[in-house]
Every structure is written in C-alpha cells, then in structure tokens.
C-alpha positions in Angstrom: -66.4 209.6 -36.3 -69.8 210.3 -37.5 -69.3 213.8 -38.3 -66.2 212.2 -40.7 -69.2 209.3 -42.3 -71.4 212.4 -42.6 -68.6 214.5 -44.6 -67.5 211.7 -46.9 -71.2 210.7 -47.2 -71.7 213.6 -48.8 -69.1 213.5 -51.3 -70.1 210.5 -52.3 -71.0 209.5 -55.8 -74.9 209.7 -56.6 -75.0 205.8 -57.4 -73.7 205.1 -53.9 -75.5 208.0 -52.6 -78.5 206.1 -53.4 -77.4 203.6 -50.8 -76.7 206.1 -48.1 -78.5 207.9 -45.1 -77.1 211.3 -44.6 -79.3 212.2 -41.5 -77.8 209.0 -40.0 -74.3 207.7 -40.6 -74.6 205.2 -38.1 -77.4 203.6 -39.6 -75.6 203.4 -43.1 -72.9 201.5 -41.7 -75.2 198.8 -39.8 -76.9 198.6 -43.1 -74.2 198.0 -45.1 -72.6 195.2 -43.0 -76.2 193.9 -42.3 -78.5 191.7 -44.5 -81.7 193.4 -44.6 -84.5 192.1 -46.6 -87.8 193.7 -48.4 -90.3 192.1 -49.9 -91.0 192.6 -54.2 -94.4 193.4 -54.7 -94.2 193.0 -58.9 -92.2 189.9 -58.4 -92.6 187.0 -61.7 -90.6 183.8 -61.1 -90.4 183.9 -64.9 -88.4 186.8 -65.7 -84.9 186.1 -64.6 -84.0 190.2 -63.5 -87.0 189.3 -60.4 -86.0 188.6 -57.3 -88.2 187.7 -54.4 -87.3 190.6 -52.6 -86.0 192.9 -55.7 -84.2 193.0 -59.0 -80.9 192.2 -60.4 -79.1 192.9 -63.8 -79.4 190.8 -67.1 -75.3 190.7 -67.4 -73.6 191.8 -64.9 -73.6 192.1 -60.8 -76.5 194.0 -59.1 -76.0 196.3 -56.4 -73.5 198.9 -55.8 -70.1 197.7 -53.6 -69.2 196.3 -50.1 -68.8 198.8 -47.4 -64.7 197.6 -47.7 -64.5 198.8 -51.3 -66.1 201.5 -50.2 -63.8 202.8 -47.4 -61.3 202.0 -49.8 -62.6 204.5 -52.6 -62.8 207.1 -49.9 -59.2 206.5 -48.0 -57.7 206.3 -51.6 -59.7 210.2 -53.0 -58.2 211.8 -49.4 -55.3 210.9 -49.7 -54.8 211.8 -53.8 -56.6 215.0 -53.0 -59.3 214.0 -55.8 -61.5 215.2 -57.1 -58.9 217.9 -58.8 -60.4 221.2 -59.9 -61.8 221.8 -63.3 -59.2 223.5 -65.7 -60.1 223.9 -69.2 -64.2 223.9 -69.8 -64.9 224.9 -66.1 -61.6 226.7 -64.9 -61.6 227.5 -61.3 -65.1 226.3 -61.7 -66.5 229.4 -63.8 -69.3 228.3 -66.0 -70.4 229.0 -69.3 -74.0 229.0 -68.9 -76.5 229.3 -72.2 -79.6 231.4 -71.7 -83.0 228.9 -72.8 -85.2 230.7 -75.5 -88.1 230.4 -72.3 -90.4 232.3 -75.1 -89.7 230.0 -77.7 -90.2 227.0 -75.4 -93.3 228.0 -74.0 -94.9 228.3 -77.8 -93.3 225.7 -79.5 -95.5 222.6 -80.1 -94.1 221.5 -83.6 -90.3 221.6 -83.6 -88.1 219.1 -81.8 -86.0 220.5 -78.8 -83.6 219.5 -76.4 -82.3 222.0 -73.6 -80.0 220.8 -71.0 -81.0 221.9 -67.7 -78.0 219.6 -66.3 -77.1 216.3 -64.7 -79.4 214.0 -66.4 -81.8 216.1 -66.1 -83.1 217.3 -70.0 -86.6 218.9 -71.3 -87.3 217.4 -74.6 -90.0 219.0 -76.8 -91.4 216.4 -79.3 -94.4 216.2 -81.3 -96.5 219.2 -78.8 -95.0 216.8 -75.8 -93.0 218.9 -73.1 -91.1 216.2 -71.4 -88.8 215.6 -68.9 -86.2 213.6 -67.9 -84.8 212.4 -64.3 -86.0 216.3 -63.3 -83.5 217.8 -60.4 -83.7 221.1 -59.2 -82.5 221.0 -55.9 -79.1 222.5 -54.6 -77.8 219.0 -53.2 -78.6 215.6 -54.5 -79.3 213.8 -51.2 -82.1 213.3 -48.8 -82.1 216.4 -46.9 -80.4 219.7 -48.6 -78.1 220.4 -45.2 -75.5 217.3 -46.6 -75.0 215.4 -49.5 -73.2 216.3 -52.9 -74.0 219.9 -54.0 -75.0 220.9 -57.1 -72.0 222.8 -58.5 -72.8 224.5 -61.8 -75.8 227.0 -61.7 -78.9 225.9 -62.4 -79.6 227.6 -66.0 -83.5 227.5 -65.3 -85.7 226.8 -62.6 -88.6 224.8 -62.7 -91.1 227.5 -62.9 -89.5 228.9 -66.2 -89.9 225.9 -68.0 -93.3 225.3 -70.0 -96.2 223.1 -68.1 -94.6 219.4 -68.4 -96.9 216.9 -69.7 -94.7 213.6 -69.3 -91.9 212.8 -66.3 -89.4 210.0 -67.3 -87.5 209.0 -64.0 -84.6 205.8 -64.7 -84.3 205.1 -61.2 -84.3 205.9 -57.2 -81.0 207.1 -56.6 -80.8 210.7 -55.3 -79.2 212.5 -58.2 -81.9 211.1 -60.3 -84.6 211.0 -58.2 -85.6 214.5 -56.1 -88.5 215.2 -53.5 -88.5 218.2 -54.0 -88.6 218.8 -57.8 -91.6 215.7 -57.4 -93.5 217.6 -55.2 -93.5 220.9 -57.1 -94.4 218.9 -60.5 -97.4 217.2 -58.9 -98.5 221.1 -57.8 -97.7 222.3 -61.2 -100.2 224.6 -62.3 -102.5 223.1 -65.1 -102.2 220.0 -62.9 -99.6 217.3 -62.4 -97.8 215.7 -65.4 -98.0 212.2 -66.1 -95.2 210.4 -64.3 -93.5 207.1 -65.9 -91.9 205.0 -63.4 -89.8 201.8 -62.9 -91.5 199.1 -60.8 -91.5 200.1 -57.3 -90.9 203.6 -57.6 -94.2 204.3 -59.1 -94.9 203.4 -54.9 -92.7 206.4 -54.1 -94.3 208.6 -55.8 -98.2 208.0 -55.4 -96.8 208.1 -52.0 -95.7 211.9 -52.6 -99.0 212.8 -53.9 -99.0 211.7 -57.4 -101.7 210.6 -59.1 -100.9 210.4 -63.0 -98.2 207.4 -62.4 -97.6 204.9 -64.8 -95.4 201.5 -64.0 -92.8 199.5 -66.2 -90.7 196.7 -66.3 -88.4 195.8 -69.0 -89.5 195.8 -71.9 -93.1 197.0 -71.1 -94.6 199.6 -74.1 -97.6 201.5 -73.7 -99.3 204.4 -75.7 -99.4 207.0 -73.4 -100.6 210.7 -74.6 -100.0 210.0 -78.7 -96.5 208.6 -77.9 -95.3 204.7 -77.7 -93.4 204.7 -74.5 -91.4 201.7 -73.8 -88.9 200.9 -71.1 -85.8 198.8 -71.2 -82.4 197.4 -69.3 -79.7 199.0 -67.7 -76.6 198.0 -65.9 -77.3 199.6 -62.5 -79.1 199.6 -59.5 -81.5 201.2 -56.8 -81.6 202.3 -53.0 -82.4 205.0 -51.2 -81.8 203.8 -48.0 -79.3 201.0 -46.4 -82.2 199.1 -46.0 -83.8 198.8 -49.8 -81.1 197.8 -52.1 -82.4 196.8 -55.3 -85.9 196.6 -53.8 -87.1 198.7 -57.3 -86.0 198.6 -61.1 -84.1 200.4 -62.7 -83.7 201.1 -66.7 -83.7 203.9 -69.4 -86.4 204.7 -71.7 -88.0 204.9 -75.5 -90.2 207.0 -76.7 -91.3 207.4 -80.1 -93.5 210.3 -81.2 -94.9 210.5 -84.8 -92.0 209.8 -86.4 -88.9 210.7 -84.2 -87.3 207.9 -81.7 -85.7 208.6 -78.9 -83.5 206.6 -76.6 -82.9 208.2 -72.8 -80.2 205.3 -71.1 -80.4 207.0 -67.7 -77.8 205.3 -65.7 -75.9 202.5 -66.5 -72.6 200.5 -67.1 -71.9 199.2 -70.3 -73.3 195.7 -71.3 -74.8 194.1 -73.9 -78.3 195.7 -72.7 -77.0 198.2 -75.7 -76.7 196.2 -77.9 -80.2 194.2 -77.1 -81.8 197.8 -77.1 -80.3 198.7 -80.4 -81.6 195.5 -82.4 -85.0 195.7 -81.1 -85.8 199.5 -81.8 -83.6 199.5 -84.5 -81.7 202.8 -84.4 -83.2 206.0 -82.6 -83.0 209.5 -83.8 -81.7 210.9 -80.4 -80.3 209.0 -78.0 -78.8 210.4 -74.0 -75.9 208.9 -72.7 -74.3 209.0 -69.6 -70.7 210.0 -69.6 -69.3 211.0 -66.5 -68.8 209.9 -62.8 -66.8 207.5 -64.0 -63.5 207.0 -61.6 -62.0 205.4 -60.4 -62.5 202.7 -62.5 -62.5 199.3 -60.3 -65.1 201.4 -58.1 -67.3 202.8 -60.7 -67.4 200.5 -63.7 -70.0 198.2 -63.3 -72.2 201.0 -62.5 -71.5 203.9 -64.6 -69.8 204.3 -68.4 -67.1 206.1 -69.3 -66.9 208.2 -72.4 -64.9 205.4 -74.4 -67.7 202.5 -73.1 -70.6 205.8 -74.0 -69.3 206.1 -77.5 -69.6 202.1 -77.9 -73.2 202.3 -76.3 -73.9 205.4 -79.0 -73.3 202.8 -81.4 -74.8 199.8 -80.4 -78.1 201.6 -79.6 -77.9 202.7 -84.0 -78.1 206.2 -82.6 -78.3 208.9 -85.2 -77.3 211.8 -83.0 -76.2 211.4 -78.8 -76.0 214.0 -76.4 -73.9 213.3 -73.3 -75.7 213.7 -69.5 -75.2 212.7 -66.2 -71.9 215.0 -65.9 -70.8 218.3 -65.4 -73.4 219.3 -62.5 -72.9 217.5 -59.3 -68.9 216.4 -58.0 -69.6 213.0 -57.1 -66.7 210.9 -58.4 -62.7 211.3 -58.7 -62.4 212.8 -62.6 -62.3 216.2 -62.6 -65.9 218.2 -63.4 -64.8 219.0 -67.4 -62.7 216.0 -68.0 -65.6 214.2 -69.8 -64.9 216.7 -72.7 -61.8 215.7 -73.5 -62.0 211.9 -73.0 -65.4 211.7 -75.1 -63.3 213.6 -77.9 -60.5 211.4 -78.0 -62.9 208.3 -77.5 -65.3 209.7 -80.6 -61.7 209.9 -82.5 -60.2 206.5 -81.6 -63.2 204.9 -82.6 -63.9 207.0 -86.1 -67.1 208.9 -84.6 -68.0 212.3 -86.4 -68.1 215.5 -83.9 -71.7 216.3 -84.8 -72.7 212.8 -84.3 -71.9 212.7 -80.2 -72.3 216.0 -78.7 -72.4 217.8 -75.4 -74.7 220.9 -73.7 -73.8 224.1 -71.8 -75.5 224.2 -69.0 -78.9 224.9 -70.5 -78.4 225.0 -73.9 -81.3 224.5 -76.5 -80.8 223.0 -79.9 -84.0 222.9 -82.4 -82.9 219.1 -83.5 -85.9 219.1 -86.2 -87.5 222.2 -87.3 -91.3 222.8 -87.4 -93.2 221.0 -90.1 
C-alpha cells in the first residue's frame, strides 16, 4: 500500500505535490484527514486574505482538495490510462530544444530578453537586470530527487550557463516552483547571492537555506529594489509543502517595472477577478507570463490552475501587450497530454479574436530580444 501512495504521489500534480510527503506516504494521508494548525507570523486582522494561522484567496476557496477528491483524481487517471503520450509538438516525447545565445546573454545589459528555461521557470533581461523566475533545475519536482514528478523535457541550460542573476522572483512554496536545490546553488553563486523576493512566509524558507538578500511581500506591497519598482499581487492558489502547513505562507505573481518596460509574472493561479484587479491598477504591462497548462481534469484542477481558454481571458484582463505561456510543457503532472496546451491556446486565441503574435509560446529555451538595445 505505501509503495502504491508513493508511486501515485509522484505523479501527482505540482499544486498537490505541494501538499505531499514523498519520503512518507503514511504521514500524507494522516495529514490530509487531520486538522493540523500553524501559527501566521505576518498575520493583520485587517486584511481579509490573513488568517490566524495562514492565508486564504480574495474570490475563490483556498487550499488544494480533500484527500476523497483526491483518490478520486487518481482511481479515475489509472483507469483512463492518462496522461496520454504527446503526439504532435512532443511526439513520442522528442523535443525540439532551442540553443540560448549564452554569449549574447552574458554581455547584454541593454536589450530586453526572455529565454525559456521551462516550467515557470524564465530568465528575463531588463534594463542591465538578469532575473529570474520560480528558478527549477532539478530532475524531479519534489522533496527528494529519488520520487516525485520528473522533469521530462531536457533542461536547455543549466544554471551555471546562465549569466550571474541579480534578482529571484519565487510565486509560491509548492515544489515545481519552489527547488532546494536550484536555492542553494543561487545563494553560492559566484559574485555572491542574488537578491531573493519572496511571499510572506517563504522569505522564512529561505533565510533558513542560507539566504541573506531576502525581501518579503504581501499583496500589494511595492518596493524599489535595485533601480526597479517591484510589486507583488493576488493569485487564485495556494501553498504547502508538507501535510502539515497548508496555506501557512502566501502566494501571488509579480510586477516589475524597469525604466520604462512593465512586466507582469502571474505564477500560479486559477482564473478570478484578481486579473482583472491587477490589470486596472498597473494599467496594461508590456510582457506578461501566463500559466497555461496542468489543467485537467477540470473539476480537480480549476480552482487552482487556468486553462488556455481562462489564460487568454487573464491576457486580457491584465491589458497585456504581448504574453508568453509557462507552467507547461516540462514536468507531467496532470491528465492533458504534454503538447496539448498548443493546440487549445490556439483555438482559445481564435475563439476569442486574439492575434498569434500577441500570445505566444517557447521551445524549451528559446530567447527572443523583445526590445532591442537603445
């Protein structure tokens, strides 16, 4: 029986991986039918998304699903045989990977770039600013690389290739988002650590891991941090990394503006009117990331995660000029197959009159100038 938890565990997807202990599967399940409590350190009676012992959503539930759903999603996927195999992007899972201009990285300090390393995982070069987002190197995204959901396309860089990061942008705690080891080698990068932004809560995590350069947000916080305006705002999502801290730290995507480019990184979320709310405040962005995949089943994954259709609505109530598509493509963690976020964000982009250039998505590291030097 546990070596059964410990195999499904692992397939499971990285929101509910977040709430899961793959070095003990008995544990997950007391957790999950137990009511554990922590304590909020950050906590403002004020602000309606604080809870005494965590966070919750503006509009919609808070905290992942019930071990029943759960057990339902995973009796349901082995007996449909899903996730099916990738046939048309990734056939027979064969990837496409792009080669990153590693020279023209390491020199550029004028042009803007974006260069997919994968997942949600993107290096974005703006105004002399090396920054990265939700960085994940590792082979598996879980807390131990023996078990949990392996990375399935290549990695198209490592860590090392890339130039010194100055700035870390990290949405949340779950494990596809959130990886040890790709903290541990920023914080001994050479040149010295970068400067790490942080939900409330998980800046804990990391100072904990030897990081020094941590800054903390809540939503809506905005600080000028290294000649950019960095602010942070809602999601639809949640946190855990354990079955014992559900929701104990925030959660959100973030803004940052550089001279005169904007850009909007959504990390994880499901859709709500947080869009919208982010869109009238900042008032359009010149590059936004959106989630689109790990998306099925829907009844499981909705409240949690977009799909292309809800991404393309999110591209447009953010006022985004130009949207790149993350969070897919990488790691097999829900029941569509790895390439079918291709096709459903095109027909989604044509059913609701969005130009092709105007939503786009990587190969695994790809690198597009988006604004040339000045």
């Amino acid at each position: 029986m546990i070596k059964r938890m410990v195999r499904l565990a692992g397939q499971w997807t990285g929101a509910a991986v977040g709430a899961l202990s793959l070095i003990a599967a008995g544990a997950f399940i007391l957790g999950a039918v137990t009511s554990c409590t922590t304590v909020n350190p950050y906590f403002e009676a004020s602000k309606p998304h604080h809870r005494p012992e965590g966070f919750t959503n503006n509009y919609g539930p808070a905290g992942g699903k019930p071990l029943s759903e759960l057990l339902q999603w995973f009796a349901d996927r082995a007996r449909e045989g899903l996730p099916k195999p990738p046939t048309t992007v990734f056939p027979n899972y064969q990837f496409d990977l792009a080669k990153p201009d590693l020279e023209f990285l390491a020199k550029n300090r004028s042009a803007v770039t974006a260069t997919w390393v994968g997942h949600a995982t993107m290096l974005l070069q703006v105004g002399g600013l090396n920054i990265i987002t939700d960085p994940h190197f590792s082979e598996r995204a879980g807390p131990v690389q023996f078990a949990g959901p392996k990375r399935i396309a290549p990695l198209p860089v490592t860590l090392d290739q890339l130039p010194r990061i100055d700035m870390v942008l990290i949405s949340h705690n779950h494990y596809d988002h959130l990886d040890t080891n790709s903290i541990k080698r920023l914080v001994a990068q050479p040149g010295g650590e970068p400067l790490f932004l942080a939900p409330l809560g998980v800046d804990l995590w990391l100072k904990a891991r030897g990081a020094q350069r941590v800054e903390r947000f809540d939503w809506w916080d905005e600080k000028e941090l290294l000649g950019a305006r960095i602010g942070f705002v809602p999601a639809q999502h949640w946190s855990s990394r354990s079955p014992f801290d559900r929701n104990a730290t925030l959660w959100g995507g973030f803004v940052v503006r550089k001279d005169d480019y904007s850009i909007y990184f959504a990390g994880d979320s499901g859709y709500s009117k947080d869009f919208a709310d982010i869109g009238a405040r900042y008032g359009g962005f010149d590059l936004a990331l959106i989630p689109v995949g790990a998306y099925e089943p829907r009844w499981f994954m909705k409240d949690q995660h977009v799909n292309p259709e809800e991404a393309v609505r999110a591209h447009r109530d953010v006022r985004s000029r130009l949207s790149i598509g993350i969070h897919w493509g990488t790691f097999e963690l829900t029941d569509e197959p790895l390439d079918q976020p291709v096709k459903d964000l095109r027909e989604a982009m044509t059913k609701q009159s969005i130009a092709s250039e105007a939503f786009v998505l990587f190969k695994h590291g790809e690198t597009r100038v988006l604004r040339a030097a000045r």
